[in-house]
Rosetta silent file (secondary structure, phi, psi, omega in degrees, C-alpha in Angstrom):
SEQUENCE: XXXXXXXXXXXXXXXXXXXXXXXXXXXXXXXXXXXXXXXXXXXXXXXXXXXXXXXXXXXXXXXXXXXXXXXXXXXXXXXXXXXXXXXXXXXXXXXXXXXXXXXXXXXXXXXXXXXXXXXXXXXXXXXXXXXXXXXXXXXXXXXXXXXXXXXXXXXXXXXXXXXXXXXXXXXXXXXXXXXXXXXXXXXXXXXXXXXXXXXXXXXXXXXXXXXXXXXXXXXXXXXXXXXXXXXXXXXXXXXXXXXXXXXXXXXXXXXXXXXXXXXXXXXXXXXX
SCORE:     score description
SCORE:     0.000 S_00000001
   1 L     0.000  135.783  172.423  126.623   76.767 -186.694 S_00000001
   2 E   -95.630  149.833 -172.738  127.049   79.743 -189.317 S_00000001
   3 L  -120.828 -156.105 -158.876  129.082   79.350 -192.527 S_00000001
   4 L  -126.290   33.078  141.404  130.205   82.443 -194.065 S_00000001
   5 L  -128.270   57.706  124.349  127.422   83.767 -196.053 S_00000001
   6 L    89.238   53.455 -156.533  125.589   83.763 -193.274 S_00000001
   7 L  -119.203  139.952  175.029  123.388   80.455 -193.664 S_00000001
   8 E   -60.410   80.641 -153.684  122.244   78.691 -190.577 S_00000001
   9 L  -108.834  103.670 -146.037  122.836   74.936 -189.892 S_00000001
  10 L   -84.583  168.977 -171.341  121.061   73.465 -187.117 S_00000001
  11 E  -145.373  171.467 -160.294  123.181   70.202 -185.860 S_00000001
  12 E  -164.585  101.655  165.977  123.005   67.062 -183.440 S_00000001
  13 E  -124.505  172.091 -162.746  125.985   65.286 -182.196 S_00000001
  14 E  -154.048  160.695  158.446  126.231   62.234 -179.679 S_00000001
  15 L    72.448  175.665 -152.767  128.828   60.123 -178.452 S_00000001
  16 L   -72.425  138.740 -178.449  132.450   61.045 -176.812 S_00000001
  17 L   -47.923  -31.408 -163.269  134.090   64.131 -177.907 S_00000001
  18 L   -98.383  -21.318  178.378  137.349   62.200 -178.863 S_00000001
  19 L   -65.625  156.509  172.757  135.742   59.082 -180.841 S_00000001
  20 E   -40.214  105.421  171.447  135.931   58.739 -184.145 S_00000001
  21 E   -42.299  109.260  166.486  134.302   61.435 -186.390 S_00000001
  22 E  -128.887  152.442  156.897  130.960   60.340 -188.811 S_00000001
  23 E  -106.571  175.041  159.361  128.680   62.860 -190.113 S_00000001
  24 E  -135.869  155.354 -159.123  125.742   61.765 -191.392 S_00000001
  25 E  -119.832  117.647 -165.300  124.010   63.237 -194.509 S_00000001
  26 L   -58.307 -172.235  153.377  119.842   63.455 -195.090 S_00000001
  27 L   -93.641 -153.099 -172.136  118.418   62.720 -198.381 S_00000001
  28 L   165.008 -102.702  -52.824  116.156   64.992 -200.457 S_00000001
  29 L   -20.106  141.791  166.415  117.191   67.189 -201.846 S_00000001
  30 L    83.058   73.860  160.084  115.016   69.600 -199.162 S_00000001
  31 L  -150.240 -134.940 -157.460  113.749   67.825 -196.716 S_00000001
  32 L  -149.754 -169.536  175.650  115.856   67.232 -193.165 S_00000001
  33 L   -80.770  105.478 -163.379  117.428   65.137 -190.850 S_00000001
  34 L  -109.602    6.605 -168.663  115.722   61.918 -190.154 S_00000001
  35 L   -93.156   45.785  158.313  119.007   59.337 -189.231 S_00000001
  36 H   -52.961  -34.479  172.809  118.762   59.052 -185.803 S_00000001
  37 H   -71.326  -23.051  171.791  117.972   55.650 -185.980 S_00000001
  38 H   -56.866  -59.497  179.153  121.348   55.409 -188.076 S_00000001
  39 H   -51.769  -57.292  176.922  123.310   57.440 -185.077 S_00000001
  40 H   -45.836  -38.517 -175.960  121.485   54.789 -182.416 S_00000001
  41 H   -91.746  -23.460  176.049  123.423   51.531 -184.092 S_00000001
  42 L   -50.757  126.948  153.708  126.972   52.977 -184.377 S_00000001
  43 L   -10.917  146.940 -177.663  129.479   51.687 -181.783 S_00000001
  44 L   -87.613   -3.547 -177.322  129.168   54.276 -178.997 S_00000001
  45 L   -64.055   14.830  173.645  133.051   54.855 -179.561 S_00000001
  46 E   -96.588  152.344  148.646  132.079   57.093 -182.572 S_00000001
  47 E  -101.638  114.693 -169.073  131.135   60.692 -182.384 S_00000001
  48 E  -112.588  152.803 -173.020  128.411   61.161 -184.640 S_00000001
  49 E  -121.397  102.785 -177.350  127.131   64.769 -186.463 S_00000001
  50 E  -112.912  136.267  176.303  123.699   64.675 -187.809 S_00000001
  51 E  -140.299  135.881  178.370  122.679   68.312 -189.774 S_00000001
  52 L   -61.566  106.228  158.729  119.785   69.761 -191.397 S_00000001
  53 L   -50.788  152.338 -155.102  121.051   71.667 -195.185 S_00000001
  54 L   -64.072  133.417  158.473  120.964   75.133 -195.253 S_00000001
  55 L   101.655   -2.821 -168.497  116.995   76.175 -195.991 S_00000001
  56 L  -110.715  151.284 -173.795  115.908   72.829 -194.894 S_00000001
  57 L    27.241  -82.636  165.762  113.953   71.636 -191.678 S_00000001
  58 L  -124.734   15.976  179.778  115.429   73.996 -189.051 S_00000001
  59 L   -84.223  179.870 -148.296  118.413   75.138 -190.976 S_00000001
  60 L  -166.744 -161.946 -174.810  117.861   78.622 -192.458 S_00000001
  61 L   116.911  168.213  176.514  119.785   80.381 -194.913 S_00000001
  62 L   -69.084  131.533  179.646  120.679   82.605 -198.387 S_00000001
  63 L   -65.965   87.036  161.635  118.612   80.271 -201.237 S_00000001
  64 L  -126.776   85.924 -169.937  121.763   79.228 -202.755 S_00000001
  65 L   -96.489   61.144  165.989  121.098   75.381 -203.463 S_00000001
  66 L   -81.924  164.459 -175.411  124.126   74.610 -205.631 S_00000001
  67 H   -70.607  -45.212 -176.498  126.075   71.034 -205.210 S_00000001
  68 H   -48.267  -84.382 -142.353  129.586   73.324 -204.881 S_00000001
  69 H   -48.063  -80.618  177.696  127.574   75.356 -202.203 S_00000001
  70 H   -20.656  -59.935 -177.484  126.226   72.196 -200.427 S_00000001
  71 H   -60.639  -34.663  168.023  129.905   70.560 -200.403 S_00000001
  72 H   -53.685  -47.946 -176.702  131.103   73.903 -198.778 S_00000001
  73 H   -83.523  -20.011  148.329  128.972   73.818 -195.847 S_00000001
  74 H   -37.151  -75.707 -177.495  129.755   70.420 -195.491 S_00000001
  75 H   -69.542   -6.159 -178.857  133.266   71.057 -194.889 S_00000001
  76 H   -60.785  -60.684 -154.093  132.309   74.396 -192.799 S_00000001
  77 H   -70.285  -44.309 -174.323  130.890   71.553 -190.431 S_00000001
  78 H   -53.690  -66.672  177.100  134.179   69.820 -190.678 S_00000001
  79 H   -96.782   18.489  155.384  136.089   72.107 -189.762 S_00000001
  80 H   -51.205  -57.347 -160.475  133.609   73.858 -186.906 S_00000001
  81 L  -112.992   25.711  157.042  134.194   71.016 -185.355 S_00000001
  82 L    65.198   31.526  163.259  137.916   70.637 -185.560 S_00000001
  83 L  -108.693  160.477 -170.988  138.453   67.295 -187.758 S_00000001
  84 L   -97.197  -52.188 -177.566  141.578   66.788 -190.480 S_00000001
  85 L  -114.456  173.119  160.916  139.428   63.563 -191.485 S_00000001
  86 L  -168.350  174.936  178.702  136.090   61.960 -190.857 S_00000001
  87 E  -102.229  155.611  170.667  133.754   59.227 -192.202 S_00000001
  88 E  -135.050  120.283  148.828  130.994   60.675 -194.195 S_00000001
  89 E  -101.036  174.635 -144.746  127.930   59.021 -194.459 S_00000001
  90 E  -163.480  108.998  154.041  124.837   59.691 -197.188 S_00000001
  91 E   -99.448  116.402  154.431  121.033   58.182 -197.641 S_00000001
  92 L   103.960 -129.806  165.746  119.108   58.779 -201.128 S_00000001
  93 H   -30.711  -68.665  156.175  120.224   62.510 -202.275 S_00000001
  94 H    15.579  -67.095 -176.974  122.681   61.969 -199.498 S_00000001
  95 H   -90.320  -18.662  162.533  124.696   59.504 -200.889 S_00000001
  96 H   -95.482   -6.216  167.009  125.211   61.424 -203.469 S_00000001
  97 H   -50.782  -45.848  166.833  126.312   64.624 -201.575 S_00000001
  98 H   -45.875  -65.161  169.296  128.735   62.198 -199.827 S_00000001
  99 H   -64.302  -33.834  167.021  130.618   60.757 -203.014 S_00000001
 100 H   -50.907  -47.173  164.900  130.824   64.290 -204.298 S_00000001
 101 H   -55.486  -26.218 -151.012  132.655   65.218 -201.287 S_00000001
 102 H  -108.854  -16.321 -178.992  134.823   62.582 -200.901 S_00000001
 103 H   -97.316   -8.801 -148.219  136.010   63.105 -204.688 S_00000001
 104 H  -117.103  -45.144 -172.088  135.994   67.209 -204.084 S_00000001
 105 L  -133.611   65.820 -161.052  137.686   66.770 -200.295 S_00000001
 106 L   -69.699  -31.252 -170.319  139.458   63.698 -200.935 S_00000001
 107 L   -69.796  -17.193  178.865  142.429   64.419 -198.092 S_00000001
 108 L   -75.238  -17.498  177.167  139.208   64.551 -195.656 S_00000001
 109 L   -70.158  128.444 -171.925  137.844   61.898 -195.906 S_00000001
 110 L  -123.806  -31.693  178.695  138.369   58.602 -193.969 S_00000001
 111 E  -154.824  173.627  173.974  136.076   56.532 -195.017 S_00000001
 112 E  -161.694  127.544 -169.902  132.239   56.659 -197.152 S_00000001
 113 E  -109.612  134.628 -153.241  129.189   54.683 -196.485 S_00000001
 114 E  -142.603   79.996 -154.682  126.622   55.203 -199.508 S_00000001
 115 E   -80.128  154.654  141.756  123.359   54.284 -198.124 S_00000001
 116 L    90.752  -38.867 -152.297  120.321   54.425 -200.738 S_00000001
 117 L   -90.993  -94.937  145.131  121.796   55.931 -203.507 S_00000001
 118 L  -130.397   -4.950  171.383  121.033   55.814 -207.248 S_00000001
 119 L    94.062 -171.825 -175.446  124.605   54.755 -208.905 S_00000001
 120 L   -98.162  125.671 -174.577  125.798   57.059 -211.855 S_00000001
 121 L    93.447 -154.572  178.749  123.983   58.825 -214.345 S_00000001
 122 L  -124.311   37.715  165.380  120.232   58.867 -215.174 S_00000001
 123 L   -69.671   -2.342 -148.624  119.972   55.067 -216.103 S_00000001
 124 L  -128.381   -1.681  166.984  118.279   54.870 -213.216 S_00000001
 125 H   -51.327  -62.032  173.333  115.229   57.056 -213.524 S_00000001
 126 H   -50.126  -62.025  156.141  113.115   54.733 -216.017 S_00000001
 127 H   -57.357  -24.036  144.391  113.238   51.965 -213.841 S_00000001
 128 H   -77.301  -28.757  159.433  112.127   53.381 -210.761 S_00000001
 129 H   -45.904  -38.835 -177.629  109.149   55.481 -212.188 S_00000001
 130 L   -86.807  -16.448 -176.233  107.612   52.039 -213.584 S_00000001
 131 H   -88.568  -22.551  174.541  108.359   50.151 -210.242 S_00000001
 132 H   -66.022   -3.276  164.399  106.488   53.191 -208.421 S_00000001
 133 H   -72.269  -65.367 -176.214  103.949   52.604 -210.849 S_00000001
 134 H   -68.051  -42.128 -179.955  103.216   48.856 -210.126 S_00000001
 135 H   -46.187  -45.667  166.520  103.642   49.312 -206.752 S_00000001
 136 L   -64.229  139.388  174.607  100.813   51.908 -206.319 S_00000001
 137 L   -83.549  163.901 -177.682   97.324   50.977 -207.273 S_00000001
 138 H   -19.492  -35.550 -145.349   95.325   53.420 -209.763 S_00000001
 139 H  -110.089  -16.107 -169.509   93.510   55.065 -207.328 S_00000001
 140 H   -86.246  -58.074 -167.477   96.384   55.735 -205.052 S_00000001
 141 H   -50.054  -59.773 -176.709   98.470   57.228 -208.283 S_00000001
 142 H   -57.473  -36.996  174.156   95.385   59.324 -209.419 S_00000001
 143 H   -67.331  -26.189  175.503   94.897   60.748 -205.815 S_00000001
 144 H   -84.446  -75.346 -164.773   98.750   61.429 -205.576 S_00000001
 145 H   -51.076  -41.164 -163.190   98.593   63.444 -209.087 S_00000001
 146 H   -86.171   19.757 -167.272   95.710   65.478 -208.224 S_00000001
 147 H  -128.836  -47.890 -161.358   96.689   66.303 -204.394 S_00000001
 148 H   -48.881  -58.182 -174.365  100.254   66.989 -206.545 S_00000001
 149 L   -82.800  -23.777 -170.867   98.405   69.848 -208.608 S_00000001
 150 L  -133.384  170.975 -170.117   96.789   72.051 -206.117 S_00000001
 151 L   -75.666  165.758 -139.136   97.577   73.655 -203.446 S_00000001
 152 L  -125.375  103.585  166.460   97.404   71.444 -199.786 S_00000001
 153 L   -65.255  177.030  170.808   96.083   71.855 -196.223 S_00000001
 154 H   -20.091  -72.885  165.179   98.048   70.208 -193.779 S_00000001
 155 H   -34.032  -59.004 -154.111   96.146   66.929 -193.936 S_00000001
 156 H   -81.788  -35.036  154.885   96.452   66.868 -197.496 S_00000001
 157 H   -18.564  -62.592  173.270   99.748   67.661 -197.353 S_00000001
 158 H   -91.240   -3.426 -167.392  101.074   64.476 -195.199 S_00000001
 159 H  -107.160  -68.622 -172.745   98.478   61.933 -197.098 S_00000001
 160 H   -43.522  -82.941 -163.710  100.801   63.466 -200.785 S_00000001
 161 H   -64.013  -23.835  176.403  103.893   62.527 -199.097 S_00000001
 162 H   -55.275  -39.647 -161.126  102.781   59.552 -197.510 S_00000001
 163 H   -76.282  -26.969 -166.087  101.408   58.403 -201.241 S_00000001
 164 H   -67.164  -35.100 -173.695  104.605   59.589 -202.607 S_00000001
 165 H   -86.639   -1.132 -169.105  107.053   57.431 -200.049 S_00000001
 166 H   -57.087  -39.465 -176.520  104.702   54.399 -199.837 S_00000001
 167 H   -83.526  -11.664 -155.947  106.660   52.220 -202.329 S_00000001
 168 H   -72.450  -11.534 -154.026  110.047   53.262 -201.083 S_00000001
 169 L   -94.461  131.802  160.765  109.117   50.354 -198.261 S_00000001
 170 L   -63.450  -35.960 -166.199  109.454   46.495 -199.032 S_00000001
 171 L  -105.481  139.103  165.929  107.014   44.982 -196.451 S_00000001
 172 L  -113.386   19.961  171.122  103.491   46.267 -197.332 S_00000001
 173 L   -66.669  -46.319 -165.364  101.983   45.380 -194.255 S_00000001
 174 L  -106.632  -20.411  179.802  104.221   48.127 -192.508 S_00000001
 175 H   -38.244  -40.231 -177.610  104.580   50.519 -195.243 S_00000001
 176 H   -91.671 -113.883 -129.795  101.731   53.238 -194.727 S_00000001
 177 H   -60.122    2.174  121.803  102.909   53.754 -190.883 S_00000001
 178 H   -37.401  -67.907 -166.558  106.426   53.977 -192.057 S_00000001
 179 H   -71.407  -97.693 -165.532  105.660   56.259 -195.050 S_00000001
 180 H   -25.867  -52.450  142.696  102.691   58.225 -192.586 S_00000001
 181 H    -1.487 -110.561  155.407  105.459   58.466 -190.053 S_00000001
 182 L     8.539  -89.273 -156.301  108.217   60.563 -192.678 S_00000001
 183 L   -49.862  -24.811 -173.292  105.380   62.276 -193.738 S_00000001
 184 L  -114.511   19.513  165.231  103.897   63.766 -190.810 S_00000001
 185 L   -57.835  126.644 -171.392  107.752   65.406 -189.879 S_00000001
 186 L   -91.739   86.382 -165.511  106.568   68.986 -189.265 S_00000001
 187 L  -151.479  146.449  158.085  108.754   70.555 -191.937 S_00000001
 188 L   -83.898  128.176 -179.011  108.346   72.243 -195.089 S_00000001
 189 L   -65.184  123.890  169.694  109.386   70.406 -198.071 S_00000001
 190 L   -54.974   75.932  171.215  112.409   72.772 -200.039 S_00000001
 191 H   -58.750  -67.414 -162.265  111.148   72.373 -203.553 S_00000001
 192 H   -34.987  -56.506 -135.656  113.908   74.857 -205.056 S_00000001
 193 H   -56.932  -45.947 -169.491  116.418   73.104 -203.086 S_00000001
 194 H   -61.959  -32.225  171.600  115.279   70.107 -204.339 S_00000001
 195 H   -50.443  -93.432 -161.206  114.520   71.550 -208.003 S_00000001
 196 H   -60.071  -19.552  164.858  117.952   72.938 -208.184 S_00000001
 197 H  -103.883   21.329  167.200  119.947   70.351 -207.062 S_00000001
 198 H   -81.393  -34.892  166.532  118.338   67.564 -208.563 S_00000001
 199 L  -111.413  133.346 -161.571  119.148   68.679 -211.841 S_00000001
 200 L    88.098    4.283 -172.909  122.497   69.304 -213.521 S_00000001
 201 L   -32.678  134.635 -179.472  124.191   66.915 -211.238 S_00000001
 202 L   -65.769  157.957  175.676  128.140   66.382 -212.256 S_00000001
 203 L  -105.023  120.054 -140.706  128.165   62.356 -213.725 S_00000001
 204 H   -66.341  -57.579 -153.300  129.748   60.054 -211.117 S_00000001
 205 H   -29.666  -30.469  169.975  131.229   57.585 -213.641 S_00000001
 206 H  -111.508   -7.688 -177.366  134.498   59.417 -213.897 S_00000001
 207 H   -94.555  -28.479  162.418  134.457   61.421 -211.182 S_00000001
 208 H   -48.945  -22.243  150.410  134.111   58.993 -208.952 S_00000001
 209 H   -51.329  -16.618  172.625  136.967   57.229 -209.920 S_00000001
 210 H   -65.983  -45.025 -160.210  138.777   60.231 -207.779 S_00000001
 211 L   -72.247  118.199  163.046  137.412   58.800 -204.383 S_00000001
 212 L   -50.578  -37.496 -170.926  140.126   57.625 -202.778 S_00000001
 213 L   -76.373  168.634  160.416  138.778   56.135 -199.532 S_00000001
 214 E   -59.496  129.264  161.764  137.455   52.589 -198.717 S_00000001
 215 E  -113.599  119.700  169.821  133.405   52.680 -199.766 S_00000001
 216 E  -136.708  147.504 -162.830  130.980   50.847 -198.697 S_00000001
 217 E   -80.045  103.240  136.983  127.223   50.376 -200.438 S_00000001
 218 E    12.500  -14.713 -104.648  124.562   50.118 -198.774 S_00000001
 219 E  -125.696  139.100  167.828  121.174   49.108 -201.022 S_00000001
 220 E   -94.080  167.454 -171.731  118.128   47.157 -200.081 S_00000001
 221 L   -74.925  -16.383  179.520  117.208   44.756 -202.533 S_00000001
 222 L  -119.865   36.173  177.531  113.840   45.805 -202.804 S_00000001
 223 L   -63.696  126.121 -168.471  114.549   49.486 -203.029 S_00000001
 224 L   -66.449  -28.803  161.362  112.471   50.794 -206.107 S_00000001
 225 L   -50.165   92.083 -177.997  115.769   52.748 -207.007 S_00000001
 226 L   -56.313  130.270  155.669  117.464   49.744 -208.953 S_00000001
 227 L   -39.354  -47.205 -174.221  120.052   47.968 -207.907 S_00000001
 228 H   -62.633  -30.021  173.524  121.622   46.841 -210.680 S_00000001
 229 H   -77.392    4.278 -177.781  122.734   50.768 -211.527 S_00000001
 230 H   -91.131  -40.209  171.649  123.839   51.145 -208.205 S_00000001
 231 H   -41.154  -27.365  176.965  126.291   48.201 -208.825 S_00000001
 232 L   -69.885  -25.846  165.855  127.936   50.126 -211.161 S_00000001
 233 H   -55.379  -45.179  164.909  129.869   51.836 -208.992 S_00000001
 234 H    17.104  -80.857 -148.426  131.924   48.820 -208.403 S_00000001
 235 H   -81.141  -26.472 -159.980  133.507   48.975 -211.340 S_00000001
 236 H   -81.317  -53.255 -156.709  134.072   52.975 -210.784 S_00000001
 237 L   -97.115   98.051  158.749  134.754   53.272 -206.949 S_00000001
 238 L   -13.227  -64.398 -158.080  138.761   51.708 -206.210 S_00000001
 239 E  -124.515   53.214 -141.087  138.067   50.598 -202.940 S_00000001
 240 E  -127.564  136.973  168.332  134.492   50.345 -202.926 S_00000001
 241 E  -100.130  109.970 -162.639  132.281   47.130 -201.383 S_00000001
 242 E  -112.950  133.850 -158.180  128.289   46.241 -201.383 S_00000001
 243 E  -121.525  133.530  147.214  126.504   45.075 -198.659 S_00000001
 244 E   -72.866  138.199  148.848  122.920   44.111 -199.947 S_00000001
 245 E  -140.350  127.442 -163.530  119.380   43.700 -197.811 S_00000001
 246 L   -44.816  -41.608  176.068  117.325   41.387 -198.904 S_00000001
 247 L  -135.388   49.538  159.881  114.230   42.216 -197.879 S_00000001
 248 L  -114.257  156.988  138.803  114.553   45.978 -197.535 S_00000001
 249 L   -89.142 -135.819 -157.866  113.710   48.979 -199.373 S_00000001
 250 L   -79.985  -28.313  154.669  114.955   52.169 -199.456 S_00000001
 251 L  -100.641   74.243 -143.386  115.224   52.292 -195.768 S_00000001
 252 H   -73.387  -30.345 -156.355  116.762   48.854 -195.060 S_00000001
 253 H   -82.578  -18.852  149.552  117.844   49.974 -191.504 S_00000001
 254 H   -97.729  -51.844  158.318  114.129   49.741 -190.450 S_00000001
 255 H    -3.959  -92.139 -158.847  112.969   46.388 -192.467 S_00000001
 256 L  -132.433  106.524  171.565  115.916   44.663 -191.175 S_00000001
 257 L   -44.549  -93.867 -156.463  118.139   46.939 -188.243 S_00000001
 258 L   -23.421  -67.589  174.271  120.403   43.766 -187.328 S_00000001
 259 H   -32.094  -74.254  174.984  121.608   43.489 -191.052 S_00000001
 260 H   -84.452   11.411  100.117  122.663   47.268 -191.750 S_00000001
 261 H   -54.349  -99.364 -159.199  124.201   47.263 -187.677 S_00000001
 262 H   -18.467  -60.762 -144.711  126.171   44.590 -188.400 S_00000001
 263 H   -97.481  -24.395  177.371  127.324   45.512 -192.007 S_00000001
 264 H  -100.816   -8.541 -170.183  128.164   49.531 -190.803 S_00000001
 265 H   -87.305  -47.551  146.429  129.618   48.494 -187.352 S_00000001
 266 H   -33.695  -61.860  175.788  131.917   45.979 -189.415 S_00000001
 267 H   -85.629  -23.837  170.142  132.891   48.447 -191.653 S_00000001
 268 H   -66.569  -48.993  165.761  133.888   51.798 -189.104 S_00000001
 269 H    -5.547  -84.622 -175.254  135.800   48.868 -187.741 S_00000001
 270 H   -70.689  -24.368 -176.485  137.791   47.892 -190.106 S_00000001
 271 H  -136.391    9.814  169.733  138.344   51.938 -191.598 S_00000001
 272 L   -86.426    0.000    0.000  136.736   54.390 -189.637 S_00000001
């Protein structure tokens, strides 16, 4: 699909043209679409939209990686594909592309599931840098900095992201062929994108009070991203709900599937 500066968005939809409209949104910022497993547990009465952002994995585009820009092409895909509403979901970066939208396209919105993300503001920084510290051991961190600094063959390439996603996982039995998995996606990582829209980010705490729809959180419990600032939306988000997993990390839908089906299957239910 083309938006109208001419940026390229490759797309993936499933399930009957007339069911109920979710997109779903990757994290990042710059990397691609990886929720398939996400698409696979919805009811099949949804019609689900999975998309790369523009510059990312096969999407293509002008290097414009602002959040307004992002939220534009968003709604491009809305209404390419003919919806007044839809649910929009979000993992990591994601989730927060998602709440931006939904306070930014509020009549569009039907519902917004906010897998992942990091809550409001940068309270949430300190504590994950120190748990990705104890999680790694010395030798893993010092091999991750210095693979970090120079430039990367291939190889070296997927063993740096592997070290980098290794903690997002709870069980550390399964962790490295999770994280080596990710990691060996044959995509280039977007540093600008991620550079520029990682930084300057609008600050949810009031704007977020805007989203109108029913929300519901996501978070695994042992996601290095704390919980407790994600909880803060609560207090922020009107109609907003949190479904915890217990013994997940940042991707609770592989740890424990059954949990996070149940808890989004529940909720398109009741509002999508």
């Amino acid at each position: 699909m083309t938006v109208d500066d001419g940026a390229r968005l490759w797309t993936l939809s499933s399930g009957p043209a007339g069911g109920s409209p979710v997109v779903l949104c990757h994290g990042g910022p710059g990397l691609w679409d990886y929720l398939g497993p996400i698409s696979a547990m919805l009811d099949p009465a949804h019609h689900v939209h999975r998309y790369d952002q523009r510059g990312c994995g096969r999407s293509t585009g002008p290097h414009d990686y602002r959040l307004d820009r992002a939220l534009a092409d968003l709604d491009a895909l809305r209404r390419h594909w003919g919806y007044d509403r839809w649910t929009v979901f979000g993992h990591s970066w994601g989730a927060t592309l998602v709440l931006a939208y939904a306070w930014t396209y509020p009549e569009h919105v039907q519902a917004v599931i906010y897998c992942g993300g990091v809550g409001p503001g940068t309270a949430w920084r300190a504590p994950y840098h120190a748990e990705v510290a104890n999680r790694l051991t010395a030798g893993q961190q010092e091999r991750r900095d210095e693979l970090e600094r120079r430039k990367r063959s291939w190889e070296e390439e997927v063993e740096f992201r592997m070290l980098c996603w290794l903690p997002d996982y709870a069980d550390p039995s399964r962790a490295e062929v999770w994280a080596r998995a990710a990691a060996s996606a044959p995509f280039e990582i977007n540093w600008q994108a991620n550079r520029a829209l990682a930084s300057g980010l609008p600050d949810a705490t009031t704007l977020a009070a805007k989203v109108t729809a029913p929300t519901l959180i996501i978070h695994g419990e042992q996601d290095p991203r704390p919980l407790a600032n994600t909880r803060r939306l609560l207090d922020i988000l009107p109609g907003a709900t949190l479904a915890t997993i217990p013994e997940a990390g940042h991707f609770p839908w592989l740890e424990d599937p059954t949990a996070v089906s149940t808890r989004l299957n529940a909720f398109l239910s009741a509002h999508g």
